[in-house]
N, CA, C and O atoms as a Tripos MOL2 file, in Angstrom:
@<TRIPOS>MOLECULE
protein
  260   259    65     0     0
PROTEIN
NO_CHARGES

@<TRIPOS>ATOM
      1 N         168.5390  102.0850 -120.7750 N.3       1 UNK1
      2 CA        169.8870  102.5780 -120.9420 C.3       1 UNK1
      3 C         170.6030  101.6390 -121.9050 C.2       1 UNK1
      4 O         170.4120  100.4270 -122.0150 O.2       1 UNK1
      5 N         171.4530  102.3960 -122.5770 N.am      2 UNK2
      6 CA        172.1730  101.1220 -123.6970 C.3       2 UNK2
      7 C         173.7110  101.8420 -123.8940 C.2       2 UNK2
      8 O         174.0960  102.9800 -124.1590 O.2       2 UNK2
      9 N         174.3210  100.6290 -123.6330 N.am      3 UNK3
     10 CA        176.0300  100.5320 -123.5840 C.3       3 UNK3
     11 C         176.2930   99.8770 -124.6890 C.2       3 UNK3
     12 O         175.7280   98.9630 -125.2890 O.2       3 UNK3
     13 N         177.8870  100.9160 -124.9750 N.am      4 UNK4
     14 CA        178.4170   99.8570 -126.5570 C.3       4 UNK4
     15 C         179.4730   99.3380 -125.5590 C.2       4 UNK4
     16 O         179.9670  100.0950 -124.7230 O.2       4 UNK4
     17 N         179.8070   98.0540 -125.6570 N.am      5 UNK5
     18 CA        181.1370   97.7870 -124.8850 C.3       5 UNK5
     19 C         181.5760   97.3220 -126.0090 C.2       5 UNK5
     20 O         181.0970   96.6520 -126.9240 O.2       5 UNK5
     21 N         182.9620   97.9840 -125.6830 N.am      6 UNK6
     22 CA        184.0510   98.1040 -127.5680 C.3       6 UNK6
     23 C         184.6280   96.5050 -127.5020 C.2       6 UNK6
     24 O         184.5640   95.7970 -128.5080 O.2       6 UNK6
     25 N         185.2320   95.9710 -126.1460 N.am      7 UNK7
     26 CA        185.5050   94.7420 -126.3780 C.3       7 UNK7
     27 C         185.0010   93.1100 -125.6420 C.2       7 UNK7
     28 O         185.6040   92.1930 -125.0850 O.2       7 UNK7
     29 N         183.5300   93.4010 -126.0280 N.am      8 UNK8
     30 CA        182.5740   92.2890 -125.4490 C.3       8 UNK8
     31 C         182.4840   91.2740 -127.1390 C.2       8 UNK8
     32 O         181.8600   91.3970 -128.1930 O.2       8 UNK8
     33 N         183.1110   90.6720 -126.7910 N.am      9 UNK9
     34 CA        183.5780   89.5740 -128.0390 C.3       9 UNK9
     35 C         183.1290   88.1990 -128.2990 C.2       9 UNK9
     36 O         183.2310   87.5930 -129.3660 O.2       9 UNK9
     37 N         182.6090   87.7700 -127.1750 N.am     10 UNK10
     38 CA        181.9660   86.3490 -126.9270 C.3      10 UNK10
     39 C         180.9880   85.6590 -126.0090 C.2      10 UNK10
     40 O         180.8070   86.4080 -125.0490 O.2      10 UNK10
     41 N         180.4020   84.7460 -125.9110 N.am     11 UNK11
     42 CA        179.3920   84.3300 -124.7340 C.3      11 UNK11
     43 C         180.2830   84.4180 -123.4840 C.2      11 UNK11
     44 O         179.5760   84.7050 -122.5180 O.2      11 UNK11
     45 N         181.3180   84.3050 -123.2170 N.am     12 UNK12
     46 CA        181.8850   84.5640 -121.9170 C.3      12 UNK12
     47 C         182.6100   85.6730 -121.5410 C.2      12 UNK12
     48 O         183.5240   85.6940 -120.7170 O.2      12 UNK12
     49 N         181.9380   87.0690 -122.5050 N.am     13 UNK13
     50 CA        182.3380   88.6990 -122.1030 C.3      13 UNK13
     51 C         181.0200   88.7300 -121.9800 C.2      13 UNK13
     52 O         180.8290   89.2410 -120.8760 O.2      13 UNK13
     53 N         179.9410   88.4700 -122.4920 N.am     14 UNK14
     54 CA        178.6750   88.6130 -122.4200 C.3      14 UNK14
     55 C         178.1140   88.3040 -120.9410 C.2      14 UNK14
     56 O         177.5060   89.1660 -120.3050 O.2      14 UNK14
     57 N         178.3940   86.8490 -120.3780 N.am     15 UNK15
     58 CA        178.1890   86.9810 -119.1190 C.3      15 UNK15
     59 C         178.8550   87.5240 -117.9950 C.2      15 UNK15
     60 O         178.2590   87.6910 -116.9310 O.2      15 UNK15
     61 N         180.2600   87.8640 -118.1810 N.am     16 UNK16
     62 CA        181.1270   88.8850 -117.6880 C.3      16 UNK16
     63 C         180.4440   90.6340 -117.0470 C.2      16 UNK16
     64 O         180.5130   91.2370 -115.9770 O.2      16 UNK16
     65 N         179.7590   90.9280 -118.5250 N.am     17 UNK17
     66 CA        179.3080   92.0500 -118.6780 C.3      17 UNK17
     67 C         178.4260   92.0050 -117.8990 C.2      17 UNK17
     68 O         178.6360   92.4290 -116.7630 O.2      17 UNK17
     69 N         176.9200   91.3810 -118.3170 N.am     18 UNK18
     70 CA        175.6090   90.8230 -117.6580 C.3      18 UNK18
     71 C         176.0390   90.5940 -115.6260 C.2      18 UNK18
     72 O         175.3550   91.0290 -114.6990 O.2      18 UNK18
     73 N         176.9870   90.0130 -115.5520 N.am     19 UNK19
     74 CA        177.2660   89.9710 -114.0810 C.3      19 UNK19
     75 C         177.8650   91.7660 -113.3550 C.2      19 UNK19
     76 O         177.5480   92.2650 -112.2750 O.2      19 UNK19
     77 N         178.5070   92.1690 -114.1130 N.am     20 UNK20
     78 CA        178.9850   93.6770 -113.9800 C.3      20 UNK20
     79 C         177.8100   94.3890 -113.3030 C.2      20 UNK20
     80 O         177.6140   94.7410 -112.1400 O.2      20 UNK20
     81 N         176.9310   94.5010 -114.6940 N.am     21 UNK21
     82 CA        175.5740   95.2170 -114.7830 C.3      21 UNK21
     83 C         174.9570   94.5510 -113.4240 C.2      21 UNK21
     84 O         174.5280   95.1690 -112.4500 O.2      21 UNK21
     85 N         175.0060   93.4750 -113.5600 N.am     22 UNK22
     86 CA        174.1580   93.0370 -111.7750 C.3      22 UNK22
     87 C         174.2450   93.2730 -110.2040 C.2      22 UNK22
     88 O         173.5300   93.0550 -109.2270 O.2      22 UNK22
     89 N         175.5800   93.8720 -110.4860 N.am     23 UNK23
     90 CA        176.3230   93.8550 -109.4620 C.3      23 UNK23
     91 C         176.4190   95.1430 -109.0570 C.2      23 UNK23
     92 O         177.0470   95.4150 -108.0340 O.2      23 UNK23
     93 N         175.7780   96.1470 -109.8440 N.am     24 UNK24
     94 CA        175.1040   97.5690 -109.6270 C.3      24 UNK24
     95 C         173.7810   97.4340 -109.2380 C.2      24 UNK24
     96 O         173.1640   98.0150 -108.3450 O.2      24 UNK24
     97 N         173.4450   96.6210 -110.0000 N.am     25 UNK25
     98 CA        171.7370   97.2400 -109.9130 C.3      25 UNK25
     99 C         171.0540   95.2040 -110.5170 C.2      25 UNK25
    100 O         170.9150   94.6250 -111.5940 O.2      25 UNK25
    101 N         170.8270   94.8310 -108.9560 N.am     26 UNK26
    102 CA        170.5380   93.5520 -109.3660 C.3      26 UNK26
    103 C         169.1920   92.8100 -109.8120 C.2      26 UNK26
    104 O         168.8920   91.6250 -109.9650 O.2      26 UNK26
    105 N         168.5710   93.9200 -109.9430 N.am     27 UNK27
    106 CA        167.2770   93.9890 -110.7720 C.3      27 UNK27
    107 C         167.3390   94.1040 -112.1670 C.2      27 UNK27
    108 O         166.4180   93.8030 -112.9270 O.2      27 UNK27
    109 N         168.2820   94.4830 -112.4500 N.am     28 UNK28
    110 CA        168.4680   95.1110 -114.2600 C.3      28 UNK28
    111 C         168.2150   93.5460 -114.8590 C.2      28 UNK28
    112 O         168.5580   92.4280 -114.4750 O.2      28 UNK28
    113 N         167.4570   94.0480 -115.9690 N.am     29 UNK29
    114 CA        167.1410   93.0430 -116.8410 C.3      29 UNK29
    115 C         167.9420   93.2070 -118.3570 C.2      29 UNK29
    116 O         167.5140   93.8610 -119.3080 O.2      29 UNK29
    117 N         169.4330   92.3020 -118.3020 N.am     30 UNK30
    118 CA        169.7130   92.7690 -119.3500 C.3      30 UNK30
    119 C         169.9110   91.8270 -120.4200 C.2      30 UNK30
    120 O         170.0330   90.6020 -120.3920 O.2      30 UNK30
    121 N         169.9190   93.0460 -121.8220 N.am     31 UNK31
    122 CA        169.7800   92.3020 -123.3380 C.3      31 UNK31
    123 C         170.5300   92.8510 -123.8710 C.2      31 UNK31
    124 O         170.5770   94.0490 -124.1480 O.2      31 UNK31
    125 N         171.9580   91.1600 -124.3140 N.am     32 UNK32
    126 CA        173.1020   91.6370 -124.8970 C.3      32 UNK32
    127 C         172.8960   91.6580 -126.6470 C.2      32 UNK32
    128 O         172.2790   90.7620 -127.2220 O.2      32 UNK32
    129 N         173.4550   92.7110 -127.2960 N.am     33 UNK33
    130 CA        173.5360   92.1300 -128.6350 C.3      33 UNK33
    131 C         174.9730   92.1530 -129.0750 C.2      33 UNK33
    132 O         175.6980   93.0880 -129.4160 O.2      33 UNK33
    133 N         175.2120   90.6620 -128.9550 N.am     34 UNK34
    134 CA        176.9420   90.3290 -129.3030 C.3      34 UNK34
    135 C         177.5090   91.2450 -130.4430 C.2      34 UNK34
    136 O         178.4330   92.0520 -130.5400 O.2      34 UNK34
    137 N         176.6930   90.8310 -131.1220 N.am     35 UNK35
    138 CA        177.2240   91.1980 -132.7660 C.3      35 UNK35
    139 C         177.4190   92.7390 -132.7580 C.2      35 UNK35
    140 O         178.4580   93.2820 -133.1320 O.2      35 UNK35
    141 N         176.5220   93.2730 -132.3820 N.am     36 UNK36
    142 CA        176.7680   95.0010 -132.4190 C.3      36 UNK36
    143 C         177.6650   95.0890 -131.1840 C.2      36 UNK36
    144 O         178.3750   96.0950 -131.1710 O.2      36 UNK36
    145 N         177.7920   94.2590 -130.1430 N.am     37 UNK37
    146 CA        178.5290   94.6460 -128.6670 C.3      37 UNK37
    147 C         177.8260   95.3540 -127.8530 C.2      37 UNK37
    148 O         178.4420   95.6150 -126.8200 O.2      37 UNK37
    149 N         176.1410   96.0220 -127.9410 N.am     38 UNK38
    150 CA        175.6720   96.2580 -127.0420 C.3      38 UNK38
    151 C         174.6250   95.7870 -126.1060 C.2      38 UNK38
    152 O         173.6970   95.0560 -126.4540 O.2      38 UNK38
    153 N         174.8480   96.3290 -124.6440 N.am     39 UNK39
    154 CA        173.5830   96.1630 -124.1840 C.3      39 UNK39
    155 C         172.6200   97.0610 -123.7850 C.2      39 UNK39
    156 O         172.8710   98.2660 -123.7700 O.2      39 UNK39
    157 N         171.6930   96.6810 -123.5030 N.am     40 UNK40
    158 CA        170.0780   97.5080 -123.0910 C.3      40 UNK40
    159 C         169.6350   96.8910 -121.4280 C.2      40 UNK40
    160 O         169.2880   95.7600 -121.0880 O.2      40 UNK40
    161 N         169.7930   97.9830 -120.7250 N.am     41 UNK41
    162 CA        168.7720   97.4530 -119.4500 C.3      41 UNK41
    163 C         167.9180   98.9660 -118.6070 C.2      41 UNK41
    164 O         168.3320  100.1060 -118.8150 O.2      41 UNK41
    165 N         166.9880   98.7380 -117.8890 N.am     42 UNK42
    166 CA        166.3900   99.5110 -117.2970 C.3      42 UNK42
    167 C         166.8740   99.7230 -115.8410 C.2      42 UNK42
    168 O         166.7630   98.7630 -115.0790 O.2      42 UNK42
    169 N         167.3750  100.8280 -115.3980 N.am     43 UNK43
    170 CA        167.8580  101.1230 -113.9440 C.3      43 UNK43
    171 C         167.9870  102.4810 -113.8080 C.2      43 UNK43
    172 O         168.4140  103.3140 -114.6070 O.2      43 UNK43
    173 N         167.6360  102.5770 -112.8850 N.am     44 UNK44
    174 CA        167.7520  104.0250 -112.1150 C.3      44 UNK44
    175 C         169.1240  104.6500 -111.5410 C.2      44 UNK44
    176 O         169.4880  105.7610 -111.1550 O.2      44 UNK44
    177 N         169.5860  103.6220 -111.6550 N.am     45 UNK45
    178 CA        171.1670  104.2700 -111.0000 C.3      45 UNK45
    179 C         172.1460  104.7820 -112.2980 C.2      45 UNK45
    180 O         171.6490  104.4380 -113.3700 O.2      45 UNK45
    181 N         173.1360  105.3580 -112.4080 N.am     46 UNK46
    182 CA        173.7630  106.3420 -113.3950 C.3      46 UNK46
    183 C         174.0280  105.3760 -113.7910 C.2      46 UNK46
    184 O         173.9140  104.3340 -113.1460 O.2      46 UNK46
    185 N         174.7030  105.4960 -115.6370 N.am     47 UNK47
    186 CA        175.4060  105.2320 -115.9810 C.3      47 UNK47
    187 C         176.7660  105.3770 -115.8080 C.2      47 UNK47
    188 O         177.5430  104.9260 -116.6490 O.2      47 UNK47
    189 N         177.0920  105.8670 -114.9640 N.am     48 UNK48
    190 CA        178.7800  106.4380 -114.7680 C.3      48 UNK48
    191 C         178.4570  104.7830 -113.8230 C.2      48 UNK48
    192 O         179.3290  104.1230 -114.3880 O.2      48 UNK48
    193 N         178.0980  104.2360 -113.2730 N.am     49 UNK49
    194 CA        178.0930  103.6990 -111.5750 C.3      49 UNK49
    195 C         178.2590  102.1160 -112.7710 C.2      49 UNK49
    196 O         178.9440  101.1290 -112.5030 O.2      49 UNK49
    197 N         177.5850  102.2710 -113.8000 N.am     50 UNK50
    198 CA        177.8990  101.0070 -114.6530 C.3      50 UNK50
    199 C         179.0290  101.1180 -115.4720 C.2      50 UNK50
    200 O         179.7350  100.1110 -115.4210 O.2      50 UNK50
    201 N         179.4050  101.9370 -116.1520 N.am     51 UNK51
    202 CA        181.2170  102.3020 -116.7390 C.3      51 UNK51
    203 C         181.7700  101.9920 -115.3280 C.2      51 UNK51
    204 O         182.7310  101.2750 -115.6100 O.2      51 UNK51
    205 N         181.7510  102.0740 -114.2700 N.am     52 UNK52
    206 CA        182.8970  102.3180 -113.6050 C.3      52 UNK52
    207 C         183.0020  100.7200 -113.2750 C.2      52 UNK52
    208 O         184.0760  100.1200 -113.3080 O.2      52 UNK52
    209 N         181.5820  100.0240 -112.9080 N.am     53 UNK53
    210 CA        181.9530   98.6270 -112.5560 C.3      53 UNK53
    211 C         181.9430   97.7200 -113.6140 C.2      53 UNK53
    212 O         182.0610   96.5490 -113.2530 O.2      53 UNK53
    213 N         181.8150   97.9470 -115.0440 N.am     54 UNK54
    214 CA        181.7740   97.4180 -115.9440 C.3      54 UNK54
    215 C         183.6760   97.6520 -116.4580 C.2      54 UNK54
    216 O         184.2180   96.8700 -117.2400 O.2      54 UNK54
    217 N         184.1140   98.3710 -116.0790 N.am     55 UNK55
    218 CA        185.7920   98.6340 -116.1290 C.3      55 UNK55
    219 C         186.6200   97.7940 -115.2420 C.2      55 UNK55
    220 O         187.6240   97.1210 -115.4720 O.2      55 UNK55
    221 N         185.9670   97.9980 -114.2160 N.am     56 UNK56
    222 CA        186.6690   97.3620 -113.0010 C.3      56 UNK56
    223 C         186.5340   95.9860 -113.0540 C.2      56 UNK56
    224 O         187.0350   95.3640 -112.1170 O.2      56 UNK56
    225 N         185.7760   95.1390 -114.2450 N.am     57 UNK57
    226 CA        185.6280   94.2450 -114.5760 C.3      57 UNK57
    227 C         186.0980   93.8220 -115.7370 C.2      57 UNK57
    228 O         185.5550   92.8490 -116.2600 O.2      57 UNK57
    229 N         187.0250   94.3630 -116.2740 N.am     58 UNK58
    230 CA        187.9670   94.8920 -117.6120 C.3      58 UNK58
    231 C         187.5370   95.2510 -118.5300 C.2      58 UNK58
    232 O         188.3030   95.0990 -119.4810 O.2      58 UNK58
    233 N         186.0550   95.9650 -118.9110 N.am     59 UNK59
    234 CA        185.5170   96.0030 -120.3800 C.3      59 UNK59
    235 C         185.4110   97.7100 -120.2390 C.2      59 UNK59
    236 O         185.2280   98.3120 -119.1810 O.2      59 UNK59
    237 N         185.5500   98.2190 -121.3690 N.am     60 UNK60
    238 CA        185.6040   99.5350 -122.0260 C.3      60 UNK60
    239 C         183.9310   99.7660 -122.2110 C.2      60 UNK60
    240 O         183.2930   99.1010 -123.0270 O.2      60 UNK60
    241 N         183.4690  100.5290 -121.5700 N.am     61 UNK61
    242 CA        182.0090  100.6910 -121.6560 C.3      61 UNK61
    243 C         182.0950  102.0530 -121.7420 C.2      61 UNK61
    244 O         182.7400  102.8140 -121.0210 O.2      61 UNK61
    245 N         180.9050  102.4780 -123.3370 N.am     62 UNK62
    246 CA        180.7060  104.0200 -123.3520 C.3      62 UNK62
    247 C         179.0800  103.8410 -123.6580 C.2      62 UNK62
    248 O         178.4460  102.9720 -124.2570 O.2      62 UNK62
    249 N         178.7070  105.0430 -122.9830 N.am     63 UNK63
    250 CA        176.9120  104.9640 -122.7480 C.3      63 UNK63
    251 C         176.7320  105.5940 -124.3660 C.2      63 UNK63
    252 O         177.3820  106.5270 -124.8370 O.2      63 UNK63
    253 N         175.7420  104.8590 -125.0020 N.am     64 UNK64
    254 CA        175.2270  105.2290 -126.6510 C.3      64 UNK64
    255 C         173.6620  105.3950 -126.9100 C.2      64 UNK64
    256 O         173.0680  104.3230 -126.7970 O.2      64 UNK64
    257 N         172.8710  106.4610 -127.2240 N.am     65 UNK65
    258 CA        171.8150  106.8680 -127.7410 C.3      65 UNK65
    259 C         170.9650  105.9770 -127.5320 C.2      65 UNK65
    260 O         169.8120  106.1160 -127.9410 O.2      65 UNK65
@<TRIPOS>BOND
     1     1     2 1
     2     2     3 1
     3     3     4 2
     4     3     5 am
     5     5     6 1
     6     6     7 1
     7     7     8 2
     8     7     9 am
     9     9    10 1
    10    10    11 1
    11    11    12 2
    12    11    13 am
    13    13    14 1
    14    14    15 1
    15    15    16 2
    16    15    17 am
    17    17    18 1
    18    18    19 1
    19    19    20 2
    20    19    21 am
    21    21    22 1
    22    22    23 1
    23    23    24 2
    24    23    25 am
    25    25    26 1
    26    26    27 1
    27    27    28 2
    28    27    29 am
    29    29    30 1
    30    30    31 1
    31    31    32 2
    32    31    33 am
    33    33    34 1
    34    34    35 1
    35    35    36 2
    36    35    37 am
    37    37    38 1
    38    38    39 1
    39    39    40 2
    40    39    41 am
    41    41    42 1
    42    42    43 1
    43    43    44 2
    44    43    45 am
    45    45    46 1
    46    46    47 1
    47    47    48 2
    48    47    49 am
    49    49    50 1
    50    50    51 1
    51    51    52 2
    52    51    53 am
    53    53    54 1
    54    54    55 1
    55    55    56 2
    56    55    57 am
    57    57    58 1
    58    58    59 1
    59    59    60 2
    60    59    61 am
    61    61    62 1
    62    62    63 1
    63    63    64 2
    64    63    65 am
    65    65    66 1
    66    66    67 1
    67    67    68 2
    68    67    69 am
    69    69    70 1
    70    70    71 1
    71    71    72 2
    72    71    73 am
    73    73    74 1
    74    74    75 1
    75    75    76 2
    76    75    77 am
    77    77    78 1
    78    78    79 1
    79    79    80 2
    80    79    81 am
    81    81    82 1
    82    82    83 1
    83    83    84 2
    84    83    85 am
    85    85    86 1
    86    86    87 1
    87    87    88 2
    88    87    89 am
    89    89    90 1
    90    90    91 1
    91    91    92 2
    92    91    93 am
    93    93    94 1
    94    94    95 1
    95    95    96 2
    96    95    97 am
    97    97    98 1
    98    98    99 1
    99    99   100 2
   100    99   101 am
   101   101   102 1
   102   102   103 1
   103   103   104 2
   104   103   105 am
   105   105   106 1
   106   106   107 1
   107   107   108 2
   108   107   109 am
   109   109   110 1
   110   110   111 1
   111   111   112 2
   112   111   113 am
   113   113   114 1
   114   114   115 1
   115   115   116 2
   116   115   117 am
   117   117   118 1
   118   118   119 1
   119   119   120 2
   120   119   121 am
   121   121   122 1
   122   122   123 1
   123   123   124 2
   124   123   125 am
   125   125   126 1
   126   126   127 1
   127   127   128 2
   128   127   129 am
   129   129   130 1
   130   130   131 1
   131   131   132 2
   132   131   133 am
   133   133   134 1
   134   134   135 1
   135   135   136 2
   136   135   137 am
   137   137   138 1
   138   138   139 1
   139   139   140 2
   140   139   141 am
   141   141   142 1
   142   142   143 1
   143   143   144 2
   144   143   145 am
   145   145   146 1
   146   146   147 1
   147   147   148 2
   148   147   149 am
   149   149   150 1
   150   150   151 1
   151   151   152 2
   152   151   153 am
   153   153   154 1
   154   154   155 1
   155   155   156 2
   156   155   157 am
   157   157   158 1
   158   158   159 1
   159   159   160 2
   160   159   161 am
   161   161   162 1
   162   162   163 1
   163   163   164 2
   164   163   165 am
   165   165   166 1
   166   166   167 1
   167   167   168 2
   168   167   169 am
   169   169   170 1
   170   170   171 1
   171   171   172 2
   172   171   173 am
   173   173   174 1
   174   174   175 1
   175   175   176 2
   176   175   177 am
   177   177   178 1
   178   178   179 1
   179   179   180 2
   180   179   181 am
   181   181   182 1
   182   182   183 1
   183   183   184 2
   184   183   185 am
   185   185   186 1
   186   186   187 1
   187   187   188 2
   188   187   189 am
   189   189   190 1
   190   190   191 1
   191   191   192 2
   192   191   193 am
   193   193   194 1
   194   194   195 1
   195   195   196 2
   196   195   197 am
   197   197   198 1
   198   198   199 1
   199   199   200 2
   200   199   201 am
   201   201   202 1
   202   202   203 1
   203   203   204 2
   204   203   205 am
   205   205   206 1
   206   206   207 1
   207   207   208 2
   208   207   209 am
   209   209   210 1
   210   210   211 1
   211   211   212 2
   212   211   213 am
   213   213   214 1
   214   214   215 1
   215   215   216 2
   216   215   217 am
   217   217   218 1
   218   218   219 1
   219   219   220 2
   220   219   221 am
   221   221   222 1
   222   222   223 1
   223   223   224 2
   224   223   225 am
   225   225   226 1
   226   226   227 1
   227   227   228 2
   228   227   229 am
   229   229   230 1
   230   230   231 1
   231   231   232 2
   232   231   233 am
   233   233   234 1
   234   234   235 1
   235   235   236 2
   236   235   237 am
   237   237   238 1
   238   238   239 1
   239   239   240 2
   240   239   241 am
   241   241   242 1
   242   242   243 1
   243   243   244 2
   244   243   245 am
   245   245   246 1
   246   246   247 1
   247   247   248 2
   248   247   249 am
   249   249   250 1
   250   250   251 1
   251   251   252 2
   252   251   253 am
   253   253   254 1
   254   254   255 1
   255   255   256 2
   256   255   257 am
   257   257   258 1
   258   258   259 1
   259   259   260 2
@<TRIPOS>SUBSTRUCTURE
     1 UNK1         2 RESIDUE 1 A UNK
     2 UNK2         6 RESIDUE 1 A UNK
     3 UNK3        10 RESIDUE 1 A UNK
     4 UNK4        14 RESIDUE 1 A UNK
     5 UNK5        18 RESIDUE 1 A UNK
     6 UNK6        22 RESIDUE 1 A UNK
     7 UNK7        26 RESIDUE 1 A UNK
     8 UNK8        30 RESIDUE 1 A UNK
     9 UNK9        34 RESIDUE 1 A UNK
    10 UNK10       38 RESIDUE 1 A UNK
    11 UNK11       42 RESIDUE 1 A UNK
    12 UNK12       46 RESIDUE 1 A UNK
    13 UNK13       50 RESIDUE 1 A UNK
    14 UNK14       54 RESIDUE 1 A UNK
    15 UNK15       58 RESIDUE 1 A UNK
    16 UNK16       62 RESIDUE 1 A UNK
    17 UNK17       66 RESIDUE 1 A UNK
    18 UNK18       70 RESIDUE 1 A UNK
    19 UNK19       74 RESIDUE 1 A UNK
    20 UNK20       78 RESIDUE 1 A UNK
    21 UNK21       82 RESIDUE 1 A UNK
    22 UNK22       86 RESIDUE 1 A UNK
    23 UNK23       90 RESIDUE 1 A UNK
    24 UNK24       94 RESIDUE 1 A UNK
    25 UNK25       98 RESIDUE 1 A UNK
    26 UNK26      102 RESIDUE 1 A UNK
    27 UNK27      106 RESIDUE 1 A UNK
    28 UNK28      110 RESIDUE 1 A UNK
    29 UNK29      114 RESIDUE 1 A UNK
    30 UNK30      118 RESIDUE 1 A UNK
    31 UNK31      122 RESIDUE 1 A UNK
    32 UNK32      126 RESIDUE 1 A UNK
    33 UNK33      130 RESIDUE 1 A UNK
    34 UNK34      134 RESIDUE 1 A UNK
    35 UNK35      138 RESIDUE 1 A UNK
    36 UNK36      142 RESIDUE 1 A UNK
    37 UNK37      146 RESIDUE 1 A UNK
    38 UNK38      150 RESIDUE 1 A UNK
    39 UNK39      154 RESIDUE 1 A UNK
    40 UNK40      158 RESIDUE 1 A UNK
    41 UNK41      162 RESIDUE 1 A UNK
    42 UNK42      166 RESIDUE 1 A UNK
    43 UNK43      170 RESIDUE 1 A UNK
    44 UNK44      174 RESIDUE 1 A UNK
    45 UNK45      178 RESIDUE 1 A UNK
    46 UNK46      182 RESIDUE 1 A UNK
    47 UNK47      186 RESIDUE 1 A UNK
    48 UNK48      190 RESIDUE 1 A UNK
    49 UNK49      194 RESIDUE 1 A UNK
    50 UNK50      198 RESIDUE 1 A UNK
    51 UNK51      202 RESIDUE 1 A UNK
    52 UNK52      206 RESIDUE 1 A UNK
    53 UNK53      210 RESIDUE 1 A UNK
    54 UNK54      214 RESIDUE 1 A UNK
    55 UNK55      218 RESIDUE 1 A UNK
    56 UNK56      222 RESIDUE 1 A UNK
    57 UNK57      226 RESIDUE 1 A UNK
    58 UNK58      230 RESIDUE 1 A UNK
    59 UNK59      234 RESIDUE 1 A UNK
    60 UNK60      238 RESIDUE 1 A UNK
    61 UNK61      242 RESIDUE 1 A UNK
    62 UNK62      246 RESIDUE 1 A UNK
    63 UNK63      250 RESIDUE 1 A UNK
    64 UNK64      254 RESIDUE 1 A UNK
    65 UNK65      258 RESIDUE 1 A UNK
């Protein structure tokens, strides 16, 4: 699965994010790419269930191709 988060800006939105994502699904293995703002991880649970706790954690997350 791969998320653009519009405002993941630095090593400490990065682990922000990375803790989000864990906190759904604490198996996910994830890989940020700062520079583009996205990440990539493998999980079975929706993407809606990661927008919603990736928000609730203040970041704008939209699921991308």
């Amino acid at each position: 699965m791969q998320l653009h988060i519009q405002n993941m800006t630095c090593g400490g939105c990065a682990r922000g994010v990375t803790k989000a994502v864990e906190s759904v699904d604490p198996q996910a293995q994830v890989k940020v790419d700062l520079q583009k703002r996205n990440i990539d991880f493998a999980s079975s649970q929706p993407a809606s269930a990661f927008v919603a706790a990736l928000s609730a954690a203040g970041y704008t997350a939209v699921a991308s191709a």
